[in-house]
C-alpha positions as a LaTeX table, in Angstrom:
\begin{tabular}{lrrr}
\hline
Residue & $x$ (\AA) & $y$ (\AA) & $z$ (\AA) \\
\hline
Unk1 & 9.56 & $-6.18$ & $-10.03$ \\
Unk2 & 12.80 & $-4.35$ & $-10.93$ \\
Unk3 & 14.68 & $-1.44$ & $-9.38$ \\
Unk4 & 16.59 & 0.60 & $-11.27$ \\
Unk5 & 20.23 & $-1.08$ & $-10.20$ \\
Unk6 & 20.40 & $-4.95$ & $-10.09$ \\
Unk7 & 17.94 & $-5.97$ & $-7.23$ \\
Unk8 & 14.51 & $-8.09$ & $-8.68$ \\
Unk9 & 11.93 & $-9.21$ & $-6.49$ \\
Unk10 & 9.67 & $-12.39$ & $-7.58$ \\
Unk11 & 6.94 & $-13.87$ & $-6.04$ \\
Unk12 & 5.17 & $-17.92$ & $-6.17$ \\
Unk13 & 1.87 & $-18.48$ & $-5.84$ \\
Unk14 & 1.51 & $-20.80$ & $-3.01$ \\
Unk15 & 5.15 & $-20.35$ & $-2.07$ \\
Unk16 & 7.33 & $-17.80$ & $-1.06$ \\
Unk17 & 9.37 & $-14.64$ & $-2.16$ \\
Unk18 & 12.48 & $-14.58$ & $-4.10$ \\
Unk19 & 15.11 & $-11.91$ & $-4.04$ \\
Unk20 & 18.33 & $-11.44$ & $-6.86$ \\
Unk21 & 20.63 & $-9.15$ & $-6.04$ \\
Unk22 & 22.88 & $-9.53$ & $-9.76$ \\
Unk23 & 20.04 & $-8.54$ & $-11.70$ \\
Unk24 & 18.07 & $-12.11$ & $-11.71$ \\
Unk25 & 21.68 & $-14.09$ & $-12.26$ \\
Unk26 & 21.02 & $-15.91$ & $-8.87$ \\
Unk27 & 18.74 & $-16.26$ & $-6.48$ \\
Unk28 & 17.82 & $-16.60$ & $-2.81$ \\
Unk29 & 14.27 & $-16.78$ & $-0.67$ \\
Unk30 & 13.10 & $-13.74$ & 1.49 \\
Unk31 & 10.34 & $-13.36$ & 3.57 \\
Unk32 & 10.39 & $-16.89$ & 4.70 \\
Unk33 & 9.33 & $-16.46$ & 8.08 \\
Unk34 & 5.43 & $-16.05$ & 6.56 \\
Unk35 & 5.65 & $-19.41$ & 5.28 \\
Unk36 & 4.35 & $-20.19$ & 2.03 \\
Unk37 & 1.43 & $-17.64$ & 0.52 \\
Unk38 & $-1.01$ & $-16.83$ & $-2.15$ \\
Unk39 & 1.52 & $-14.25$ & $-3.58$ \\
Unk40 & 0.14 & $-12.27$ & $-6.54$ \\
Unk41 & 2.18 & $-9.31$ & $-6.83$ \\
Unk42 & 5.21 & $-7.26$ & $-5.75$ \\
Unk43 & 6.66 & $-3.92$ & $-5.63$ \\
Unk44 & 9.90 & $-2.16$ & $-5.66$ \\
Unk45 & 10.79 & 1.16 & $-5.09$ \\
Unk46 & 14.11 & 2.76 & $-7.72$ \\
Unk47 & 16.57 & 1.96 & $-5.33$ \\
Unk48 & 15.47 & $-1.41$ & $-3.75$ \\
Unk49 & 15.84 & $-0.40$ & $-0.22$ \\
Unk50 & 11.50 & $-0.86$ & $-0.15$ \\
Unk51 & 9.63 & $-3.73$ & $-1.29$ \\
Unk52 & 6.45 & $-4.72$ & $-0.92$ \\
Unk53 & 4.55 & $-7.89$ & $-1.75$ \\
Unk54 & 0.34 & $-9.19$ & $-1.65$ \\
Unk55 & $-1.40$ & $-11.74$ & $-0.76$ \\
Unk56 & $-4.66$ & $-13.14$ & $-1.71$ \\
Unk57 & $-6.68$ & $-13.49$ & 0.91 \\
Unk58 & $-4.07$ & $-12.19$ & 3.46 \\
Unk59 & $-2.01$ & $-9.17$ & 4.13 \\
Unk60 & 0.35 & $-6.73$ & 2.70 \\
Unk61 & 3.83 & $-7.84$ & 3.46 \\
Unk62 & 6.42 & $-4.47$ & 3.76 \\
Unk63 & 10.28 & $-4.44$ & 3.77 \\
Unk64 & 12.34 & $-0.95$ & 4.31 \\
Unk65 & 15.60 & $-2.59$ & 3.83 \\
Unk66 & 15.51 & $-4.63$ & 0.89 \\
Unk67 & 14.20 & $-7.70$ & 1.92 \\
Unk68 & 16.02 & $-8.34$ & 5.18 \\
Unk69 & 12.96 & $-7.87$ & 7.87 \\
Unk70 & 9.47 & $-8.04$ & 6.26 \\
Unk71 & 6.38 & $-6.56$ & 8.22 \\
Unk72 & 2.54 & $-7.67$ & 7.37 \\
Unk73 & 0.43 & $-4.67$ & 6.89 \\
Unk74 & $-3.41$ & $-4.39$ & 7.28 \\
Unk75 & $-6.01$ & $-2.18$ & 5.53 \\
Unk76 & $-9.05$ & $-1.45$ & 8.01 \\
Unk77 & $-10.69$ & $-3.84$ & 6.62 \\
Unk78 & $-7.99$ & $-6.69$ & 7.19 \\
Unk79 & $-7.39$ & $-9.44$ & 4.68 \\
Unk80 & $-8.89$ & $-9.22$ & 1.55 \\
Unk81 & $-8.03$ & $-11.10$ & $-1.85$ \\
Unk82 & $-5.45$ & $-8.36$ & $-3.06$ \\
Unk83 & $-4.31$ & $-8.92$ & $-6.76$ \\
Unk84 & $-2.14$ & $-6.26$ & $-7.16$ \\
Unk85 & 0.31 & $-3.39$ & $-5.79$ \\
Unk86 & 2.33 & $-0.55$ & $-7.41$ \\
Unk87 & 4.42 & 2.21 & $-5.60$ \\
Unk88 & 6.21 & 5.34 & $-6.37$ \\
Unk89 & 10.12 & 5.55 & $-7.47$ \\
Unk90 & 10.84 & 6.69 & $-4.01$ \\
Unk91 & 8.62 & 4.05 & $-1.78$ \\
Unk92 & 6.54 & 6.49 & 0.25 \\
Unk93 & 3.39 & 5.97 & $-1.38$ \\
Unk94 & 1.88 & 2.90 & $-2.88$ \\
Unk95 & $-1.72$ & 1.91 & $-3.76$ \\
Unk96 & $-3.16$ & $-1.87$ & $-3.78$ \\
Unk97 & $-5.72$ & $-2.91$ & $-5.57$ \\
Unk98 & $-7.82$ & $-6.88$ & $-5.59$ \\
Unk99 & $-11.01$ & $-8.61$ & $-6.19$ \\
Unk100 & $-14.48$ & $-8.00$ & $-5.03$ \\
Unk101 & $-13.14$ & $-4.95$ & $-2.72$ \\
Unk102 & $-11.73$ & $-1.09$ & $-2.74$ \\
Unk103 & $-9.10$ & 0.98 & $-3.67$ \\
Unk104 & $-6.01$ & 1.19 & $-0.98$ \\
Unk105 & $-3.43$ & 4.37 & $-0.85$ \\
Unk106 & $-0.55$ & 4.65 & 1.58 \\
Unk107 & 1.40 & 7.81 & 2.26 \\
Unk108 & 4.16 & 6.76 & 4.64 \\
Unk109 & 5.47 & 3.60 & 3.10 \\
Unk110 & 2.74 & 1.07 & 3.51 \\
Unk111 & 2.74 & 1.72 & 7.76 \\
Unk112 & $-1.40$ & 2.78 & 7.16 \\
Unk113 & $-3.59$ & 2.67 & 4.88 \\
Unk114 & $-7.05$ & 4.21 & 3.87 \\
Unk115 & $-9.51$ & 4.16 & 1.43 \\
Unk116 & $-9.56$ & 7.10 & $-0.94$ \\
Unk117 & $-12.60$ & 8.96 & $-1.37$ \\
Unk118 & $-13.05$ & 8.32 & $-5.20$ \\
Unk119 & $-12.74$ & 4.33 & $-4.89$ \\
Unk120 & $-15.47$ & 2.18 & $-5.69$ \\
Unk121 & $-15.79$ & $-1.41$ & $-5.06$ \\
Unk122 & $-14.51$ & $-3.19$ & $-7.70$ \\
Unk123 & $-13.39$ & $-6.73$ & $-9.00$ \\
Unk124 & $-9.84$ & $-5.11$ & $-9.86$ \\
Unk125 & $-7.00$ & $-6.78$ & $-11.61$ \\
Unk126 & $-4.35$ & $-4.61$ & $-11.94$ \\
Unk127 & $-2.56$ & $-1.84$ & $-11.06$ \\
Unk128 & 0.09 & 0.92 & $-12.42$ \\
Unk129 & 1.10 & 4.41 & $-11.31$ \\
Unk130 & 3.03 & 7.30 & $-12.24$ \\
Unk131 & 7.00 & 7.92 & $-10.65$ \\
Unk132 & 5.00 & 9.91 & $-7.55$ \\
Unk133 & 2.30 & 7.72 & $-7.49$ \\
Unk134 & $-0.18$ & 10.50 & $-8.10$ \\
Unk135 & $-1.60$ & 9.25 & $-10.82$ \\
Unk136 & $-2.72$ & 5.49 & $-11.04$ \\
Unk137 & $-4.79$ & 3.27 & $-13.56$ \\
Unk138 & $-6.58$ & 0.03 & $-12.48$ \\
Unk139 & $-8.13$ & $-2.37$ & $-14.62$ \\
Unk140 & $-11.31$ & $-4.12$ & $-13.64$ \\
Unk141 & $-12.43$ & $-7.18$ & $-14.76$ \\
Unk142 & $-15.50$ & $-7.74$ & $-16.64$ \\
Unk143 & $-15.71$ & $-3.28$ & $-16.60$ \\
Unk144 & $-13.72$ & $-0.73$ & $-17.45$ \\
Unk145 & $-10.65$ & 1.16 & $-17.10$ \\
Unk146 & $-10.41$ & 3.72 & $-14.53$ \\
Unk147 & $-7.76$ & 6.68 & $-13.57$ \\
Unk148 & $-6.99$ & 9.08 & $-10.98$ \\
Unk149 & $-4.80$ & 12.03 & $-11.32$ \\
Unk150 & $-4.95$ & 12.59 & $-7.22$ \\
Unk151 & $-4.06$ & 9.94 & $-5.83$ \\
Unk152 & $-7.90$ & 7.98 & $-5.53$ \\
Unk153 & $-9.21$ & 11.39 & $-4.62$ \\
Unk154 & $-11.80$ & 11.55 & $-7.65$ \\
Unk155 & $-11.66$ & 8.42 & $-10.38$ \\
Unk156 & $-12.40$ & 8.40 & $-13.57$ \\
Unk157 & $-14.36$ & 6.08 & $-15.77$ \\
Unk158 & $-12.21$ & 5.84 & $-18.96$ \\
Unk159 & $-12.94$ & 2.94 & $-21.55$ \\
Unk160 & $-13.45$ & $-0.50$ & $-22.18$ \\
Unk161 & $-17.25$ & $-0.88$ & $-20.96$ \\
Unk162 & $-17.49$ & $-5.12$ & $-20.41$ \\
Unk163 & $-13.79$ & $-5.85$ & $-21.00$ \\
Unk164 & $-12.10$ & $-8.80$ & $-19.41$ \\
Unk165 & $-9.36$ & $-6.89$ & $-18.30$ \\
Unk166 & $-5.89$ & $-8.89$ & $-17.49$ \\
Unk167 & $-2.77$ & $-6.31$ & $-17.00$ \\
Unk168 & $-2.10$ & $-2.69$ & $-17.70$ \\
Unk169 & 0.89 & $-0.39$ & $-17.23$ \\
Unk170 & 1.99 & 3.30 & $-17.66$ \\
Unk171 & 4.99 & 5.17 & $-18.10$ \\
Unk172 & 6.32 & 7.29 & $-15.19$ \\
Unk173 & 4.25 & 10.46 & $-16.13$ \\
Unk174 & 1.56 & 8.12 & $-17.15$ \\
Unk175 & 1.05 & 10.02 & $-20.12$ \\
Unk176 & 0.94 & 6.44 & $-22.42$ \\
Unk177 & $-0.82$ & 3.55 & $-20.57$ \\
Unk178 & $-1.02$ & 0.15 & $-21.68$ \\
Unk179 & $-3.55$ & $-2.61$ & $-21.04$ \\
Unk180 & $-4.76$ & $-5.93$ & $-22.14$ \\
Unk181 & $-7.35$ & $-8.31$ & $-22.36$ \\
Unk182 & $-4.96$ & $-10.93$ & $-23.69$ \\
Unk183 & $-2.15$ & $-11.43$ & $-25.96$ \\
Unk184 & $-4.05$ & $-10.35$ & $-28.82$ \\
Unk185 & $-6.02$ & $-8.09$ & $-27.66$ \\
Unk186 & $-3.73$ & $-4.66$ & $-25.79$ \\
Unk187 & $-5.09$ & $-1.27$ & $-25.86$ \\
Unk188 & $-3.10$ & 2.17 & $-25.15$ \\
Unk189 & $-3.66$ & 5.74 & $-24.69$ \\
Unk190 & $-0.83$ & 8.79 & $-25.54$ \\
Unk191 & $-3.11$ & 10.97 & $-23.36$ \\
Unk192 & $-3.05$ & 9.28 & $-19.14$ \\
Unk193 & $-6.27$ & 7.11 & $-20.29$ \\
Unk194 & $-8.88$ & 9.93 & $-22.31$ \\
Unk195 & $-8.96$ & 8.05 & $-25.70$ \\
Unk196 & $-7.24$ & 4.44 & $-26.52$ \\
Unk197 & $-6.62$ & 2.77 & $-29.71$ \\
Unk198 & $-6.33$ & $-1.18$ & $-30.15$ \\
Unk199 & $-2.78$ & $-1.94$ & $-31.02$ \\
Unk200 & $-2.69$ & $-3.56$ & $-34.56$ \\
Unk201 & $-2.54$ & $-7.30$ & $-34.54$ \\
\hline
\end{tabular}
């Protein structure tokens, strides 16, 4: 994940965080109190001050000021296999997504977090939202592709019925979304996920 300025977050599978300050020139670990961890994504809000970082089969790690002290953060339901995270350009509300389980929103940072009422348990991939974090697509492996405009109040079921879904991400209005099944195979809609075309190969 990039901010907007020069700070990138990275995560290792297995290993720990990695924070640049000079725009990925060089490098230093953060977070290494947690020891090493089934990292599989991270977050960063537009002027790096929060991060946030998940963990399959463990928690959701927070920072407020940019990477110095990180805090773990539990859903209700406690660990789960998370795959992926996404927050808005100001940090105050993110949504986490992973396998087998729910849809996660947060409203004050990534201190608590609930289920919304339009989530469904899903084997999601991926995750992308809008600058406010309103609106959010997920991608669901071995299903569809699915949207909210209210931040996991209602979902909708959008396209790609039996899709191997790998990745997807949206511009900050989420007006054009992008998602893939692989390299060869990415899909986008011009209208926040009602119709999607197949990118010419």
């Amino acid at each position: 994940a990039i901010t907007a300025g020069t700070k990138v977050l990275a995560s290792v599978s297995g290993g720990t965080l990695y924070l640049s300050l000079d725009s990925g020139v060089t490098w230093a670990q953060t977070n290494t109190a947690a020891g090493n961890r089934v990292y599989t994504d991270v977050a960063i809000n537009s002027d790096g001050t929060v991060m946030a970082a998940v963990v399959n089969g463990g928690n959701i790690w927070v920072s407020m000021n940019s990477g110095g002290l990180w805090t773990a953060r539990d859903t209700a339901a406690g660990n789960l296999p998370y795959s992926a995270i996404a927050m808005s350009t100001d940090g105050s509300k993110m949504v986490a997504v992973g396998s087998s389980s729910q849809v996660y929103v947060s409203s004050d940072s990534g201190t608590t977090w609930s289920i919304p009422a339009g989530s469904m348990s899903k084997s999601y991939v991926d995750v992308a939202c809008s600058a406010d974090c309103q609106k959010f697509v997920t991608v669901v492996s071995g299903s569809r592709i699915f949207t909210t405009l209210n931040f996991g109040a209602t979902m909708t079921s959008r396209f790609g019925s039996n899709k191997n879904w790998t990745a997807v991400t949206c511009s900050y209005d989420m007006s054009k979304i992008y998602a893939s099944i692989d390299a060869s195979n990415i899909y986008f809609s011009r209208d926040s996920g009602v119709t999607w075309d197949q990118t010419p190969t």
